[in-house]
KEKE-3310 file (N, C-alpha, C; in steps of 0.2 Angstrom, whole numbers, plus 5000, padded with zeros to 4 digits):
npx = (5050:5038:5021:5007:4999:4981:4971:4959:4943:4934:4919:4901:4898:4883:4885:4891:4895:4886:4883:4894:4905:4904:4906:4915:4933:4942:4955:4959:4954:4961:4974:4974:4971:4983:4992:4988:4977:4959:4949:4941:4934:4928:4930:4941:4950:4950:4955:4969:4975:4976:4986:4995:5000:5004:5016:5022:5031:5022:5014:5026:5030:5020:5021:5034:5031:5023:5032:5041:5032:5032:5046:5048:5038:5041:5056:5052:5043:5052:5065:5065:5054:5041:5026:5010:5003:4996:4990:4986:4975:4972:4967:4964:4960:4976:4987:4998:4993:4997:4993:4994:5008:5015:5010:5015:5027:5026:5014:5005:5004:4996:4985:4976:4968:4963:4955:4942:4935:4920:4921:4934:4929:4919:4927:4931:4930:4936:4950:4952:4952:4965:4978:4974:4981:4983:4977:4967:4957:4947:4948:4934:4935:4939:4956:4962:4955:4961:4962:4950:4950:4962:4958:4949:4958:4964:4957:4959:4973:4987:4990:5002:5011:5028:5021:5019:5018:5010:5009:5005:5008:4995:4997:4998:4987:4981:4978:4989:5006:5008:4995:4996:5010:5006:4996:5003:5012:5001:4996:5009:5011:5001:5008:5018:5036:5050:5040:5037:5038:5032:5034:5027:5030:5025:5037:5041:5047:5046:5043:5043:5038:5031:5025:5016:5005:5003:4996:4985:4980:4974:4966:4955:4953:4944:4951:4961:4979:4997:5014:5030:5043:5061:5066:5055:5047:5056:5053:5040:5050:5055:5062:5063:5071:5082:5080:5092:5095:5091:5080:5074:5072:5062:5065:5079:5078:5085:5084:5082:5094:5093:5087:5098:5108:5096:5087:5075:5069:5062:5048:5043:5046:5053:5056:5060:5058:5061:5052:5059)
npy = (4960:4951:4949:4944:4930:4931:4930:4919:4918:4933:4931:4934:4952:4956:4951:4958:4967:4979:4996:4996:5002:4995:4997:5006:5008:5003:5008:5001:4988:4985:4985:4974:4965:4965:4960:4948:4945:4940:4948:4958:4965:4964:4976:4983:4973:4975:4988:4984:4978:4986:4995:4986:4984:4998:4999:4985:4986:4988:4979:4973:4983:4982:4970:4973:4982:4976:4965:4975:4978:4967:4965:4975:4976:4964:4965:4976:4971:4958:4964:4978:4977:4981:4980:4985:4990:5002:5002:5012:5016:5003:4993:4980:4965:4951:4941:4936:4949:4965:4961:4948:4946:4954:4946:4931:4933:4939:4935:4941:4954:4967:4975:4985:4991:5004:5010:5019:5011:5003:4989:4986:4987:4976:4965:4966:4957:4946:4953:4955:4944:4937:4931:4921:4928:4940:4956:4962:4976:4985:5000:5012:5024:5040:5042:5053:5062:5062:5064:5058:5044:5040:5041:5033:5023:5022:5012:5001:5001:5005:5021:5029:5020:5014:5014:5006:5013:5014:5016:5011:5014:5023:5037:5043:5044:5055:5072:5084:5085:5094:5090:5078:5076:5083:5075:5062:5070:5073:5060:5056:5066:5061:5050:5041:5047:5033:5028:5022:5026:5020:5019:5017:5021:5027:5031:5043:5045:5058:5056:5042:5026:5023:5039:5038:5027:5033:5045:5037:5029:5042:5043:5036:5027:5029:5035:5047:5048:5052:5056:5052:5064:5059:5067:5073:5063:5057:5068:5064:5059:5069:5076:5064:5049:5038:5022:5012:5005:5018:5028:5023:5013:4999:4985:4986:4989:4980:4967:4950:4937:4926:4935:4944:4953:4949:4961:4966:4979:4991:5006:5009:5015:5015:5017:5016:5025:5031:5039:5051)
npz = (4899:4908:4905:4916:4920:4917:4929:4939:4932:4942:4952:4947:4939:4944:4955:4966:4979:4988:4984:4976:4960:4946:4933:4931:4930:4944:4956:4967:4961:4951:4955:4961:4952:4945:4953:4954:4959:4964:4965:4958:4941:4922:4918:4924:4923:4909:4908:4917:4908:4895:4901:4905:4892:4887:4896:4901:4913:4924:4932:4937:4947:4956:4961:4966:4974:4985:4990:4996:5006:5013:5017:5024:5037:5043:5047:5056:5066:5067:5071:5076:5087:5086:5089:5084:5072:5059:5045:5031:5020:5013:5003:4993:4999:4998:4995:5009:5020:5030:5043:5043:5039:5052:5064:5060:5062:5075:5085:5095:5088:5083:5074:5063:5050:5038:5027:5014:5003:4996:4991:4999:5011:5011:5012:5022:5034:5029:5032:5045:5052:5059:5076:5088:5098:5096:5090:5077:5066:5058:5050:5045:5034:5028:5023:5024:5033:5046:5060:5064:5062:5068:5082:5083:5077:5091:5097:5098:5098:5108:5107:5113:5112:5101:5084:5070:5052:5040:5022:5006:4990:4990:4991:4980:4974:4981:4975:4977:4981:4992:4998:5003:5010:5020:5027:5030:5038:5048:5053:5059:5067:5080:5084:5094:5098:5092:5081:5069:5051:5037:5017:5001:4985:4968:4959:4943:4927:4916:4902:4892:4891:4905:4909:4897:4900:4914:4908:4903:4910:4922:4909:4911:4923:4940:4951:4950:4947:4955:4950:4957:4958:4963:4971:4977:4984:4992:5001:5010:5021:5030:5041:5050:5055:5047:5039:5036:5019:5016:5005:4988:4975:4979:4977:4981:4996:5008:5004:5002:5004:4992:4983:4981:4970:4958:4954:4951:4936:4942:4944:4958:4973:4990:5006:5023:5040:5056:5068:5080)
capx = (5045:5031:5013:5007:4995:4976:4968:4955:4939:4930:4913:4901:4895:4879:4884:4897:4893:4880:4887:4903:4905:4909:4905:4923:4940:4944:4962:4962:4952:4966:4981:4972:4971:4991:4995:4986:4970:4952:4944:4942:4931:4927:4932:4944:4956:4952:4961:4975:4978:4979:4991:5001:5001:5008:5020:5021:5033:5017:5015:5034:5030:5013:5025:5041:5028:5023:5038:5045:5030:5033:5052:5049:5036:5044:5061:5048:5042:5056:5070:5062:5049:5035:5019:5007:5003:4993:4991:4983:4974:4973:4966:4959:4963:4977:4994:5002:4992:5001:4993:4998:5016:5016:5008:5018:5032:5027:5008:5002:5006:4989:4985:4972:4967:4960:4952:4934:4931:4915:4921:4937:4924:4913:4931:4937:4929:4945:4954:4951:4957:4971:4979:4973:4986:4984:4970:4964:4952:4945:4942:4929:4935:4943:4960:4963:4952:4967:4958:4943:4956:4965:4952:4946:4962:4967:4950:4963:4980:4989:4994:5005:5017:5027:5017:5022:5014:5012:5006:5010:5004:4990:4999:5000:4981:4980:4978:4995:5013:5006:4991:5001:5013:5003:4993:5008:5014:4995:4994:5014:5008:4997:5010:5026:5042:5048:5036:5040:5034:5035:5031:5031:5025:5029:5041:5038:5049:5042:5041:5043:5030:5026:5024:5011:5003:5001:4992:4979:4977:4971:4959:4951:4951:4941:4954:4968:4988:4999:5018:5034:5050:5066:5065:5046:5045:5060:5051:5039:5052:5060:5062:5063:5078:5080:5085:5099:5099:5087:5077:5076:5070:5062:5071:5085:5079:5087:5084:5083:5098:5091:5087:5102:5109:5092:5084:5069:5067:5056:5049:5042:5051:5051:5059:5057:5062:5060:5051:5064)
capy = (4959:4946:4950:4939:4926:4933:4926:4916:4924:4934:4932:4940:4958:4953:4948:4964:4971:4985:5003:4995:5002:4992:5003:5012:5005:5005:5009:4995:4982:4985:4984:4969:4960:4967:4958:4941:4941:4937:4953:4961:4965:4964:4983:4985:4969:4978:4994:4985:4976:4993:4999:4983:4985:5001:4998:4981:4984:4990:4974:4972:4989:4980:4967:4977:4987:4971:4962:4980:4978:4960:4965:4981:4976:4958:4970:4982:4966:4955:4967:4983:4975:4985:4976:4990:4994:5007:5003:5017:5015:4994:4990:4976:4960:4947:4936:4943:4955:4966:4959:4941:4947:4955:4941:4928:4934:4943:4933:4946:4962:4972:4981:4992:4993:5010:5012:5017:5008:4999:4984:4984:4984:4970:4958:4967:4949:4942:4955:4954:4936:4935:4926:4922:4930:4946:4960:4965:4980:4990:5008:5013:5031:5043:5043:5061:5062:5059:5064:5054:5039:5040:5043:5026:5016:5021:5010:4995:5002:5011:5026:5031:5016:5016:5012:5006:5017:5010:5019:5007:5013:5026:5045:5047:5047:5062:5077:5086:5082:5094:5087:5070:5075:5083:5071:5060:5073:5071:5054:5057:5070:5057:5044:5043:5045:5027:5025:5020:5026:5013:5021:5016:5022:5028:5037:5041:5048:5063:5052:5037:5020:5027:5042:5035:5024:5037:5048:5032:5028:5047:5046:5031:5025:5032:5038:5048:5043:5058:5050:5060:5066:5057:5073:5072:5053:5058:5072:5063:5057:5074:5076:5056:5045:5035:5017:5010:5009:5025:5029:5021:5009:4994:4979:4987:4989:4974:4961:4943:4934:4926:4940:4948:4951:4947:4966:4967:4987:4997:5012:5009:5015:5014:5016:5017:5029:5031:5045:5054)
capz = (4904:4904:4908:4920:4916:4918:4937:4938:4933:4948:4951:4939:4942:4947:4966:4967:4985:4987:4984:4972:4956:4941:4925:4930:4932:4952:4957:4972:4959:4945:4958:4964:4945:4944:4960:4952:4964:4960:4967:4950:4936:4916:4916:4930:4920:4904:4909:4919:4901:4893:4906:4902:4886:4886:4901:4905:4919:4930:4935:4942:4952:4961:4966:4972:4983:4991:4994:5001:5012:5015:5021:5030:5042:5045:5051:5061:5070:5070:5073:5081:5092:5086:5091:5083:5065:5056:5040:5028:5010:5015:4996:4992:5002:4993:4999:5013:5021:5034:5048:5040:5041:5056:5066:5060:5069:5082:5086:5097:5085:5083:5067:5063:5042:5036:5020:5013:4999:4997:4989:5003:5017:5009:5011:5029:5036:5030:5034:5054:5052:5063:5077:5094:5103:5093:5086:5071:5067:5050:5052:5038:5037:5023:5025:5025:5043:5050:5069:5064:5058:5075:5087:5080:5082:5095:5104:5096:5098:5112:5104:5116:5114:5097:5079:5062:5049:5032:5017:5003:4984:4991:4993:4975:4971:4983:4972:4978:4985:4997:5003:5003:5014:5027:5028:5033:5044:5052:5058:5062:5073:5082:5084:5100:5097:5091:5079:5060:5044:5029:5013:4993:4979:4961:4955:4936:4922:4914:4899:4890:4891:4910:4907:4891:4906:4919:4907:4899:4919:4922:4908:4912:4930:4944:4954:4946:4949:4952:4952:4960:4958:4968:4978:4981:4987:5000:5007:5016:5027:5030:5049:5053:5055:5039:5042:5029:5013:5015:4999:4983:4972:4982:4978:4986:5003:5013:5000:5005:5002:4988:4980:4978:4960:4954:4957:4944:4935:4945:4946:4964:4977:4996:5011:5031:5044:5062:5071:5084)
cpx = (5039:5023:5012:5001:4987:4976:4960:4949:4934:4923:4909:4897:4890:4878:4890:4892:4889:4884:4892:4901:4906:4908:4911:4926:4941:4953:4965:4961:4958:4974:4980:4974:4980:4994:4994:4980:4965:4948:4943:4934:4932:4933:4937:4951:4956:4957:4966:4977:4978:4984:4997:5004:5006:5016:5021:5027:5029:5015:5021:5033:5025:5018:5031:5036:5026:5026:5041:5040:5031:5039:5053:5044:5038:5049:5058:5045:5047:5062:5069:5057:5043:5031:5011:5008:4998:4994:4986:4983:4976:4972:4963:4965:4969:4983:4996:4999:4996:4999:4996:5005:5018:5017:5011:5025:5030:5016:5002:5001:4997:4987:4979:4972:4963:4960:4943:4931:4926:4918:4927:4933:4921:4920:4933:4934:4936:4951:4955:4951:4965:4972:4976:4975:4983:4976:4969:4957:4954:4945:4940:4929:4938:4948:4963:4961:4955:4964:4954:4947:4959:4962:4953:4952:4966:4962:4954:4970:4982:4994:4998:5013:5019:5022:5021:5015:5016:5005:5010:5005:4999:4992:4999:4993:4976:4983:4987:5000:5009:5003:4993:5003:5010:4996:4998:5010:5006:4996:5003:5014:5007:5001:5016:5030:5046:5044:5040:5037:5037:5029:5032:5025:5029:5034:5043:5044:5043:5039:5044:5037:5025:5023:5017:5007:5001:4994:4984:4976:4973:4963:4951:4949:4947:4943:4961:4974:4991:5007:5023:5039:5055:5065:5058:5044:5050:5059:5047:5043:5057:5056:5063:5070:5077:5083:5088:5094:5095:5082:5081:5072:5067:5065:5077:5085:5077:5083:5086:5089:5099:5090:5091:5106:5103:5086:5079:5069:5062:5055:5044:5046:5049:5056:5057:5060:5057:5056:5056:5060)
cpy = (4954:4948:4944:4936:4931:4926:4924:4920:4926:4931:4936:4948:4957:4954:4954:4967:4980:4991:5000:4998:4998:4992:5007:5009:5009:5005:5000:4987:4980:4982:4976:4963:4962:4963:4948:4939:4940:4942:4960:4959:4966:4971:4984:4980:4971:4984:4991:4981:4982:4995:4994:4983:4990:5002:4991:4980:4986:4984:4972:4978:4984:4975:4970:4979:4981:4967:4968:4979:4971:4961:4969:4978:4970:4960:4973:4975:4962:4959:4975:4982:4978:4980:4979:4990:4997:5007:5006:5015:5007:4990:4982:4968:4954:4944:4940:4948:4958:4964:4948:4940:4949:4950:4934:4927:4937:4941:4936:4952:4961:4975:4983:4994:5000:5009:5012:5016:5002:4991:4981:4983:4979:4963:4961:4961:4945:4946:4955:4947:4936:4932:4926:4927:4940:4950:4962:4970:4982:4996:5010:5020:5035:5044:5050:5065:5059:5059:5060:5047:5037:5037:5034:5020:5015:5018:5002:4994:5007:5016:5031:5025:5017:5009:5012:5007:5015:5013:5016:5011:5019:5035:5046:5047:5053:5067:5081:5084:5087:5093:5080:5071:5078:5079:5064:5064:5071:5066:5053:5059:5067:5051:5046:5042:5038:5023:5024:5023:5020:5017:5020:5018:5025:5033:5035:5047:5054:5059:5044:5031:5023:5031:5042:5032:5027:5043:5043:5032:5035:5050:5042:5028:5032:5040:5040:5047:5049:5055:5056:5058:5062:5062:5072:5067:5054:5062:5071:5061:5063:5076:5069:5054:5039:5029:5014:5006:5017:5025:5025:5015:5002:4988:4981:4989:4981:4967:4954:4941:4931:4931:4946:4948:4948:4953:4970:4976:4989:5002:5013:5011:5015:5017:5017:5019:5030:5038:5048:5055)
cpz = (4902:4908:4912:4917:4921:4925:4934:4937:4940:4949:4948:4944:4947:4954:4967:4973:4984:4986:4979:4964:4950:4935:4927:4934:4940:4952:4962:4968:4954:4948:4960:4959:4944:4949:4960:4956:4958:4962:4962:4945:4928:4915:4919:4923:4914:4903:4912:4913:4896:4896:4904:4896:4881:4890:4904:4912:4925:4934:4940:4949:4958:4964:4968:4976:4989:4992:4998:5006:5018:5022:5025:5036:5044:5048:5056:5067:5073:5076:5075:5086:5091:5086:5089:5075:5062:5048:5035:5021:5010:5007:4997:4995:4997:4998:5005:5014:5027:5042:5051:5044:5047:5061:5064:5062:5074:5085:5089:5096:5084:5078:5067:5054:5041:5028:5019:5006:4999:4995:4995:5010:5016:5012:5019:5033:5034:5032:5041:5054:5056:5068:5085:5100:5102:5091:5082:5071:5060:5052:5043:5037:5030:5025:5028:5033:5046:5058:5067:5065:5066:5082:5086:5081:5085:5101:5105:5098:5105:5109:5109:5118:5105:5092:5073:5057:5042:5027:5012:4996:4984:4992:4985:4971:4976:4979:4969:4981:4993:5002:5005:5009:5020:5029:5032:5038:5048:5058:5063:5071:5080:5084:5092:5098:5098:5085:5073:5055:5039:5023:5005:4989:4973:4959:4948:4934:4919:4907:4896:4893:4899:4910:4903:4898:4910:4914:4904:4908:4919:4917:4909:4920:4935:4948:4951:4950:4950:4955:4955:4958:4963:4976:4983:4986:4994:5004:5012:5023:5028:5040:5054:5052:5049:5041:5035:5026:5014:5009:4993:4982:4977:4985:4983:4992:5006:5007:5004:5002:4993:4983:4976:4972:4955:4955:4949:4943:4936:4945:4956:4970:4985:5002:5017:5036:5050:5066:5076:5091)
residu = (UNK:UNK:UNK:UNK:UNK:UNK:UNK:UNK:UNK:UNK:UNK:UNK:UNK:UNK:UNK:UNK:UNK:UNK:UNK:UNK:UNK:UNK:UNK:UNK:UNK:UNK:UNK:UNK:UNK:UNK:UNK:UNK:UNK:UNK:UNK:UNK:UNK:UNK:UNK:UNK:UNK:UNK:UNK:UNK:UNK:UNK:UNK:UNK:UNK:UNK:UNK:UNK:UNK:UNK:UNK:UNK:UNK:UNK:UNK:UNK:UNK:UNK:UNK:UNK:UNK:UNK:UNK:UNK:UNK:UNK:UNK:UNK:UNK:UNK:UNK:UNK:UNK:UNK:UNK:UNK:UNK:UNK:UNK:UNK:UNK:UNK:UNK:UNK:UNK:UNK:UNK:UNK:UNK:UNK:UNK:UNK:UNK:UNK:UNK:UNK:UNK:UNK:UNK:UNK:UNK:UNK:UNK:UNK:UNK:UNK:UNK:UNK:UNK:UNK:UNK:UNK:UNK:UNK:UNK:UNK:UNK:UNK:UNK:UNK:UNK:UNK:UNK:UNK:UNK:UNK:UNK:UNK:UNK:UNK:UNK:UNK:UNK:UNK:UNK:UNK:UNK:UNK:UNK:UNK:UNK:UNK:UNK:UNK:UNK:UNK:UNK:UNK:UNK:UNK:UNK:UNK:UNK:UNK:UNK:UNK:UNK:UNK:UNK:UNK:UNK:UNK:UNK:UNK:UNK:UNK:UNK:UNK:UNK:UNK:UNK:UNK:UNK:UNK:UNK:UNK:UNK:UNK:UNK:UNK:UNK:UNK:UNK:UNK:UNK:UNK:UNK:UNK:UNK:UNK:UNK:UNK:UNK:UNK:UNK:UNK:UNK:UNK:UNK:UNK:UNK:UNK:UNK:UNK:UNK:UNK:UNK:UNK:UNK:UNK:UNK:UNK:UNK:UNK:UNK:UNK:UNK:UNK:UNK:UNK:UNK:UNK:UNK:UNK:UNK:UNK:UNK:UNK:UNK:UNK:UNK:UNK:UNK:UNK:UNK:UNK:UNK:UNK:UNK:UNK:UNK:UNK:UNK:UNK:UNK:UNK:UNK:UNK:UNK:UNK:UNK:UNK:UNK:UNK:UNK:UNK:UNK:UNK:UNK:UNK:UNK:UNK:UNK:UNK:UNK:UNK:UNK:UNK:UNK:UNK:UNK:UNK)
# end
């Protein structure tokens, strides 16, 4: 694996948006410098260069997780019709946001960002960048306040028609698998028959370089990682209709043409399943 080249440098601290930290490694700013953006700090690109150091395929995860987002809600627009999205734990703005992708197939699709981080609020100006046709909105909430969270985009969204529910990267720094998953059953709750989830995140060997990786992240970053089990990452979608391939690694759900035979090692995985 190759480390990607350092991104141009940010802005200096200095002009860092009111309330932002940046004496401690952020989760969304790290994933951001891993992803190749410029919404990054000193400290933030020092810990994701430890992390590469010991794992340089942490890098290749941040991109499977967003090309899987790239090709699932591209399918969810093109080829289910969904005009609705929900997208939970937004992170920090970079290529291809999900209202990007929605909206360039389907120009009147709607989305709806959740996340409350300070430095994610100061960018959701570009975030609400969409097309004439179509709506953009922020909700400044904790995820976890699934009613609060709802309430809120549903001023946006007709939550009574179906929604595409995207949790990319963000379930695994909730404490437990438990409160993960009902947290997802939550907003599920809250959705009509119809709707989709789209979910990716890590799944981590007990040990070797990840392993080594997942523990440096935990002593250093802000927000701690907590990665899962094959079984674990499958159970959020237990009750839903699972659309082919099902579970697994993300390159290998519906891979472009081009792409196939050339399925980089990830520990990322994803998949997207239908509500009933």
């Amino acid at each position: 694996m190759h480390t990607p080249p350092a991104p141009e440098p940010p802005a200096p601290e200095s002009s860092a948006p009111e309330g932002v930290d940046v004496t401690t490694p952020h989760s969304a700013r790290v994933w951001n410098y891993w992803l190749g953006g410029e919404d990054n700090y000193p400290v933030d690109r020092e810990l994701g260069d430890q992390i590469l150091g010991i794992h340089p395929g942490i890098a290749v995860d941040a991109r499977a997780g967003r090309a899987f987002l790239v090709r699932a809600v591209t399918h969810l627009a093109r080829e289910e019709g969904v005009r609705q999205f929900l997208d939970v734990g937004t992170g920090l703005p970079t290529h291809r946001n999900i209202h990007e992708i929605a909206q360039s197939v389907a120009p009147d699709a709607r989305i709806v960002h959740v996340d409350n981080d300070p430095l994610v609020l100061a960018h959701a100006r570009v975030l609400l960048r969409g097309t004439e046709e179509g709506a953009t909105a922020f909700v400044d909430h904790d995820l976890r306040d699934t009613g609060r969270v709802l309430a809120r985009a549903g001023e946006l969204l007709d939550l009574d028609q179906p929604v595409g529910l995207s949790v990319i990267g963000t379930l695994g720094h909730l404490p437990t698998l438990e409160e993960a998953a009902g947290v997802v059953r939550s907003y599920l709750a809250g959705l009509p028959s119809g709707s989709f989830l789209v979910v990716a995140d890590a799944v981590l060997p007990d040990e070797g370089s990840a392993a080594e990786a997942l523990d440096e992240w935990n002593r250093e970053a802000a927000l701690a990682y907590r990665g899962h089990t094959p079984a674990e990452f499958a159970s959020y979608f237990d009750g839903l209709e699972l659309l082919d391939p099902g579970v697994g690694p993300t390159p290998l759900w519906r891979p472009e043409p081009g792409e196939v035979g050339r399925t980089p090692d990830t520990d990322m995985y994803g998949a997207v399943a239908r509500k009933p």
